[in-house]
Rosetta silent file (secondary structure, phi, psi, omega in degrees, C-alpha in Angstrom):
SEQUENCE: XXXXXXXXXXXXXXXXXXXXXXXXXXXXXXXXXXXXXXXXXXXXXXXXXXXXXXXXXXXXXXXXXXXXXXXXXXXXXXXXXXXXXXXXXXXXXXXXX
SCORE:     score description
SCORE:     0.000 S_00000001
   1 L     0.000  -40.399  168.531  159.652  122.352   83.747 S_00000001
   2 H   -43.810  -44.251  175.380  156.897  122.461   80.933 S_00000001
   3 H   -83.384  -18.106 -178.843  155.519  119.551   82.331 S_00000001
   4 H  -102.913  -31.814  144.633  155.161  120.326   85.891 S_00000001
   5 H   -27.191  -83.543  165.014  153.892  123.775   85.197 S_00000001
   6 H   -62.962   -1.592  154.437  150.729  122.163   83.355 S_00000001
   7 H   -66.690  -34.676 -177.689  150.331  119.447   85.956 S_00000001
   8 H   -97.881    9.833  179.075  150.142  122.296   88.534 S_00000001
   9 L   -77.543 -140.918 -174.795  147.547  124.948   86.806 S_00000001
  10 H    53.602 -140.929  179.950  144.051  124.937   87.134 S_00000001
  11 H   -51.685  -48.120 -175.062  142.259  124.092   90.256 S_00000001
  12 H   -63.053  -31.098  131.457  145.431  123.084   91.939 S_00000001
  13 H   -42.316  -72.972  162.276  147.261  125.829   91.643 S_00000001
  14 H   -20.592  -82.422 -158.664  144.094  127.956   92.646 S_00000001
  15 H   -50.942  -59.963  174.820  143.720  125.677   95.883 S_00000001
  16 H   -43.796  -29.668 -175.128  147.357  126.149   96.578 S_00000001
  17 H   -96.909   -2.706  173.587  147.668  129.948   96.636 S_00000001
  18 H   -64.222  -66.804 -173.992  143.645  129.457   98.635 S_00000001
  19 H   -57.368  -57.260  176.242  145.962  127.552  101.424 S_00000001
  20 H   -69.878  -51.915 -175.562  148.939  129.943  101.469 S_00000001
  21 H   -58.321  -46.973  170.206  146.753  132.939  101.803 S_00000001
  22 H   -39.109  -66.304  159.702  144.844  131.185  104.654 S_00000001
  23 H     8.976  -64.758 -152.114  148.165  130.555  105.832 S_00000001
  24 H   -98.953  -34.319  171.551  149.065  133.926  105.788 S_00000001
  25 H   -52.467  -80.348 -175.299  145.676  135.055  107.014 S_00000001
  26 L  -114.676  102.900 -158.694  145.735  132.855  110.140 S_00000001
  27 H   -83.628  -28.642 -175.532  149.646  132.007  111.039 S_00000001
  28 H   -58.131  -24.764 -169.506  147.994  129.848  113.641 S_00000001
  29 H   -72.257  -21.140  175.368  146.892  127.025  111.046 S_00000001
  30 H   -88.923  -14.404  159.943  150.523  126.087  110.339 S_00000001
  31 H   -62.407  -11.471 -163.738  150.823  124.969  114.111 S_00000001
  32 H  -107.050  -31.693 -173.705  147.476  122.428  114.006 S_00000001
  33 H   -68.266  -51.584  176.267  149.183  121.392  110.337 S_00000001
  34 H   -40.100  -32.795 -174.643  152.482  120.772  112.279 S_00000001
  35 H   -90.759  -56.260 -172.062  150.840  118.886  115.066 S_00000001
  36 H   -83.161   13.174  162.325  148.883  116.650  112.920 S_00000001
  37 L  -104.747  -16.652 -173.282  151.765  115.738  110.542 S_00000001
  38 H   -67.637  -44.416 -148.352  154.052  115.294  113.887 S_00000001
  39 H   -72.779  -33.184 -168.914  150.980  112.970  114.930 S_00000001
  40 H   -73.923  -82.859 -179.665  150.281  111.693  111.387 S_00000001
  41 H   -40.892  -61.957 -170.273  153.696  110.466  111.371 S_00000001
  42 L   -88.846  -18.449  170.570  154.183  108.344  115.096 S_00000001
  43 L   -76.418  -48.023  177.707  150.418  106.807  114.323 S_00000001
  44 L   -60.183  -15.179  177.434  152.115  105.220  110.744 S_00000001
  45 L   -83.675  -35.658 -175.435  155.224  104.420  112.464 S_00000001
  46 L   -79.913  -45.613  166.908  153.307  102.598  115.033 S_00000001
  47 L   -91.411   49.202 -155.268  151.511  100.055  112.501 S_00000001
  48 L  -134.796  -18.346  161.068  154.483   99.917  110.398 S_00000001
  49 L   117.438  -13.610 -144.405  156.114   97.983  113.511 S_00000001
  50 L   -91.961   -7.425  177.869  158.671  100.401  114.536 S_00000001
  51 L  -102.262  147.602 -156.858  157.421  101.612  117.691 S_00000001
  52 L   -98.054  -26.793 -135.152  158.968   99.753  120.444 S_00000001
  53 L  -132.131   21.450 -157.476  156.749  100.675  123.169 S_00000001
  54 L   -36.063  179.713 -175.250  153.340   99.636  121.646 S_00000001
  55 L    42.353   66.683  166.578  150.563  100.159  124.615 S_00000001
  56 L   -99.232   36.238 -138.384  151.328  103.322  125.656 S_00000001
  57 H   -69.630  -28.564 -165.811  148.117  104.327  125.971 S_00000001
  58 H   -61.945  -32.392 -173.782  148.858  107.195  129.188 S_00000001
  59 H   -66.735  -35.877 -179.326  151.080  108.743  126.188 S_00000001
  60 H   -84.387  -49.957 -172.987  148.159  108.743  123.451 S_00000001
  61 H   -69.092  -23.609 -170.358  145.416  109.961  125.774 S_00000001
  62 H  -106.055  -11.979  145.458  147.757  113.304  126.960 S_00000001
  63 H   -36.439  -23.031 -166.005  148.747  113.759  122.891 S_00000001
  64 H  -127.488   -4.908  125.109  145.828  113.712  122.180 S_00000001
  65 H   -15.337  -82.674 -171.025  144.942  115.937  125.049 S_00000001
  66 L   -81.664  -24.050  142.120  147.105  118.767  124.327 S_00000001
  67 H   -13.523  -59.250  179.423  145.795  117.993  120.381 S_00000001
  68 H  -103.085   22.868  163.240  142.385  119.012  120.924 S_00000001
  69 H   -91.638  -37.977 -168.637  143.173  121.880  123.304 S_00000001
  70 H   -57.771  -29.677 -178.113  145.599  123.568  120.624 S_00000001
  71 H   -56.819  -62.668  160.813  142.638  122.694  117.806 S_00000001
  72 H   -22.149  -62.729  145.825  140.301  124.298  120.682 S_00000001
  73 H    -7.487  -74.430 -164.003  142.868  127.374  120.980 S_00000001
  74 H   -59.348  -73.689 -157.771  143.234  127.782  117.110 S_00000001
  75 H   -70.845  -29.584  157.391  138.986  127.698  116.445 S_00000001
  76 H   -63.420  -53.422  169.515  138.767  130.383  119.063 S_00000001
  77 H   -59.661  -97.269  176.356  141.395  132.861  117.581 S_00000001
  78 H   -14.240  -37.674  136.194  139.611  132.559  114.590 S_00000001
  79 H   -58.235  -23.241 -151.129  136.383  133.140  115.921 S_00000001
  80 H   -98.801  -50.986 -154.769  137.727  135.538  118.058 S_00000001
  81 H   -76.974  -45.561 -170.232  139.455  137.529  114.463 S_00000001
  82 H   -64.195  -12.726 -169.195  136.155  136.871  112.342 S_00000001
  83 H   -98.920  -25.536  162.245  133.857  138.113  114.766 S_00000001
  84 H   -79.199  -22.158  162.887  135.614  141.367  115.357 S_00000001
  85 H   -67.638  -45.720 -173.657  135.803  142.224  111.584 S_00000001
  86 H   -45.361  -60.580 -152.158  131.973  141.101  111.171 S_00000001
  87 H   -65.267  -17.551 -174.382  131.234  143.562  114.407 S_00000001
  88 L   -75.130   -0.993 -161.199  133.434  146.412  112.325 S_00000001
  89 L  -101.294  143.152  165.878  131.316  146.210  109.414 S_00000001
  90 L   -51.970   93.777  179.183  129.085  149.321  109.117 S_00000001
  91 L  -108.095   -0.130  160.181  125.774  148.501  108.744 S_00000001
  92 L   -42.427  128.392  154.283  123.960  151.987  109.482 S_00000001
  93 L  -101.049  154.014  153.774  122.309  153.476  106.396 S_00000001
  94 L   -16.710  -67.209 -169.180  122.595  156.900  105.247 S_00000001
  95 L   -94.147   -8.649  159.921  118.318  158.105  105.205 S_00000001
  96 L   -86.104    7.626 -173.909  118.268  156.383  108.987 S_00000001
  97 L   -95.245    0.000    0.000  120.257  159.276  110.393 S_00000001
């Protein structure tokens, strides 16, 4: 336990709790991680010989379709959340009123 405790401090440990609070932040980010490990997964299966059905190309083009609309999706709600705190922050001084 000693040892994997000091293998995880430092940066790595930092980056990890960076990643859960995004996480936590934007719930949406574990769906594009989800997609691209689903995605991740059947392209390595596919050189690894195991796909049966090799040239499927009608299959890869709408995967990769509904891929970049959900990316598309995600990078708006996030634009959509950062741009309403940014418009919430007060930038009026005091001596202009």
């Amino acid at each position: 336990m000693t040892y994997l405790s000091n293998t995880l401090s430092g940066p790595t440990q930092r980056a990890r709790g960076a990643a859960a609070g995004l996480l936590l932040l934007f719930p949406e980010i574990a769906v594009g991680l989800l997609l691209f490990d689903a995605a991740r997964q059947a392209h390595a299966r596919r050189f690894e010989g195991e796909d049966l059905e090799r040239g499927d190309v009608i299959q890869w083009v709408i995967i990769t379709a509904i891929g970049a609309a959900i990316a598309v999706t995600v990078g708006a709600i996030i634009f959509a959340k950062l741009e309403n705190k940014a418009n919430n922050i007060d930038v009026t001084t005091p001596a202009a009123h």
